[in-house]
N, C-alpha and C positions, 0 to 999 in steps of 0.2 A: 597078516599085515603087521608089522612092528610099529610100535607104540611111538609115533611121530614126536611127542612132545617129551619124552619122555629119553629120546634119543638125544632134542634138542636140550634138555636140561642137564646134560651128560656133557656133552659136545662145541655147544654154541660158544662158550666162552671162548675154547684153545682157538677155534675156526676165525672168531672175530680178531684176536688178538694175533693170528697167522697174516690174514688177511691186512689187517693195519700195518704190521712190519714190512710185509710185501707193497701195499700201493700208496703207503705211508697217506692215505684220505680216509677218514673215519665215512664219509659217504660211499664211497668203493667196498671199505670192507662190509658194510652192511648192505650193499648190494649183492656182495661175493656171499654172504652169507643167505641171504634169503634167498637167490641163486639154487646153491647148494642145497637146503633142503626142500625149495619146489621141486627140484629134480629127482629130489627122492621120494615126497609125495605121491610124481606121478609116473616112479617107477620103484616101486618098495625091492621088487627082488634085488638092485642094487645092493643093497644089504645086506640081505639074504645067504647071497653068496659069499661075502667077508669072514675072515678070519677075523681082523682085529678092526673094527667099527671107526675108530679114528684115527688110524693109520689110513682107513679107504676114505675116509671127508678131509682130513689134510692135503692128501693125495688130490683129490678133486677141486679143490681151492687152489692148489697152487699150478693143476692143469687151468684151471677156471681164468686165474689172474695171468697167467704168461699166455694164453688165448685174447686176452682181451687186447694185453699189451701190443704183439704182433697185428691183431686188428687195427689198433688205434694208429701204431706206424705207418700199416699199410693204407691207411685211410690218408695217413699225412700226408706221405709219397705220392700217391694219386692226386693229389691237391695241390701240391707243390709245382709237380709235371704239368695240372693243369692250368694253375694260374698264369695269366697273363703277367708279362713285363708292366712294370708299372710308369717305362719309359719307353718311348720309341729308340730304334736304334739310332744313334747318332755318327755322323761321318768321323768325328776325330776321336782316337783312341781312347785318347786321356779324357774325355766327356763320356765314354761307354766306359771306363774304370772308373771313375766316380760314379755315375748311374746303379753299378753292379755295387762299388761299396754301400751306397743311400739306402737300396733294398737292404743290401744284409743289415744295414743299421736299424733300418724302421723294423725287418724283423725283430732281432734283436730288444724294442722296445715292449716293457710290458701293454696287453691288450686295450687298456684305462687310456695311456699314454696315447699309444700309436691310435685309436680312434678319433681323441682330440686333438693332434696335429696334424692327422690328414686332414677331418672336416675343419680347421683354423687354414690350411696351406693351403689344400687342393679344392677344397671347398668354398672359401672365403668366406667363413660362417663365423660372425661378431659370437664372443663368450656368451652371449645371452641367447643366440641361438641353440649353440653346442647346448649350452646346459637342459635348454629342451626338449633336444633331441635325444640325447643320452638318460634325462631325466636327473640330472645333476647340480645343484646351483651352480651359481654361476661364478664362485669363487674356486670352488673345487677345478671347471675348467682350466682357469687361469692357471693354475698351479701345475694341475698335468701336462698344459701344454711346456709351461717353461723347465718342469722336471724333464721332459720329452728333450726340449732342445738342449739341454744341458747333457742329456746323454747321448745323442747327435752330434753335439761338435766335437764331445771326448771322445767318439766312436770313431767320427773323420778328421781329427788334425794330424792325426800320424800321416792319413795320404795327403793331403793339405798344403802340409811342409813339404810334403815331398814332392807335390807340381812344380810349388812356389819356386 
């Protein structure tokens, strides 16, 4: 069995530092790395078989991290597919084209944002509410939401103007 710690005191650095350039989260790459050597933990011959020991853990990070990435996508995709419209269809055009742009805009908003203007809009929830429910004062609300609407209307006045 090769000397686990021994490998990692060799290795760990470049892998960490592989690992940060690829998922650019220092969380991710110490995920990718503790990863990485469980799986050598509990299969040592992995090594065993190597010629050059960190050519095969570089190797394995960077299979590691473009696995997860394709996960994460595909995770999206499935989610995307299945989420509902966040509006019923409507009979006239130009109200199913604004509808379709509102979505991409609230996508578009960071997750901070877009939870405190759903529950302010769709919810009809006072900043004092939000902030309990988020767990956020209640000034912070305020601000997210008007940050929110503020990249809303710059999102939609190009189609806007273009009804008008």
């Amino acid at each position: 069995m090769p000397d686990l710690e021994a490998i990692y005191d060799r290795h760990a650095q470049a892998i960490f530092a592989f690992a940060l350039s690829l998922t650019r989260s220092e969380a991710e790459a110490k995920d990718v790395l503790q990863e990485i050597f469980c799986r050598i933990a509990r299969r040592p011959e992995i090594l065993a078989r190597a010629r050059e020991e960190r050519a095969l853990l570089l190797r394995m990070t960077y299979h590691r991290i473009v696995d997860e990435s394709r996960s994460r996508e595909a995770r999206k995709r499935r989610a995307e597919a299945a989420a509902p419209a966040l509006f019923a269809p409507a009979p006239n055009p130009d109200e199913n084209l604004f509808q379709r742009e509102l979505e991409r805009a609230l996508d578009g908003l960071p997750e901070e944002q877009r939870a405190v203007v759903h529950l302010k809009l769709w919810g009809g929830l006072t900043f004092d509410a939000i902030a309990a429910a988020l767990g956020i004062p209640p000034n912070t609300a305020a601000s997210r939401y008007r940050y929110g609407l503020d990249k809303l209307r710059a999102s939609l006045r190009p189609l806007y103007e273009e009804i008008q």
